[in-house]
C-alpha positions, 0 to 999 in steps of 0.5 A, a space after each residue: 368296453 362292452 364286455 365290462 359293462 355288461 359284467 358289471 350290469 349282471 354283477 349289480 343285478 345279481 347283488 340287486 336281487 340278493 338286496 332285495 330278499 335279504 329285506 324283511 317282508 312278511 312272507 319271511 324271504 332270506 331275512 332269517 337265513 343265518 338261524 334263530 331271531 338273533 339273526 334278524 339283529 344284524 345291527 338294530 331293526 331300523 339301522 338294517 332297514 335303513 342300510 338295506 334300504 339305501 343299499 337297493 336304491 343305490 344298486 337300482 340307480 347303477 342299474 339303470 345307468 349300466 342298462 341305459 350305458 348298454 343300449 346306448 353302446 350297442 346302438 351304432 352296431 350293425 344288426 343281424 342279417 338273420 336270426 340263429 335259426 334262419 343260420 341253423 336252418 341254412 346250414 343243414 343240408 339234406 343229403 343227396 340221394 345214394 347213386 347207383 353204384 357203376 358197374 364197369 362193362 368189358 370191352 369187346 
C-alpha cells in the first residue's frame, strides 16, 4: 500500500511540475515549446488558462492529500536505531596489523 502511494505522490508531483511550466508567464517558460505563436492557441487564450488552471489546482489538492495519506502510513513504523552513516562507519573495520611470519625451529 505504501509502495503505491508513493508512485502515485511522485507521479502527481511530476505532472504537477509540467502543469505549472506549461502556463504562460512572462519569462515565457514552456509555453511556446511546440514552435511559432500558434503553439500558444491550443484552444483559445482564456480556455488554455482556464483548463491549465483547474488542472494545477486539481494536482495540487492530490498532492497534498497523498502527502498527507504518507505521513500518516509512515507514522506507526519503527524508526531507525542509526543513521546510514552511523551503519557505514560501523561497518568498516580497519584491518589488523600483518603478524610476523613463524619460523619453524628444529628440534634438538
Amino acid at each position: 500500500m505504501g509502495t503505491l502511494l508513493l508512485v502515485v505522490h511522485l507521479m502527481v508531483c511530476i505532472f504537477l511540475v509540467a502543469c505549472i511550466l506549461m502556463q504562460r508567464s512572462t519569462g515565457g517558460a514552456l509555453d511556446g515549446l511546440g514552435g511559432g505563436s500558434g503553439a500558444s492557441s491550443f484552444l483559445s487564450a482564456r480556455g488554455t488558462g482556464n483548463l491549465l488552471t483547474r488542472t494545477t489546482a486539481i494536482l495540487a489538492t492530490l498532492l497534498f492529500i497523498t502527502s498527507i495519506s504518507l505521513a500518516l502510513y509512515y507514522r506507526g513504523q519503527a524508526k531507525p536505531t542509526a543513521s546510514l552513516v552511523d551503519k557505514a562507519a560501523q561497518e568498516q573495520t580497519v584491518p589488523d596489523a600483518p603478524k610476523a611470519p613463524v619460523v619453524p625451529t628444529a628440534e634438538k
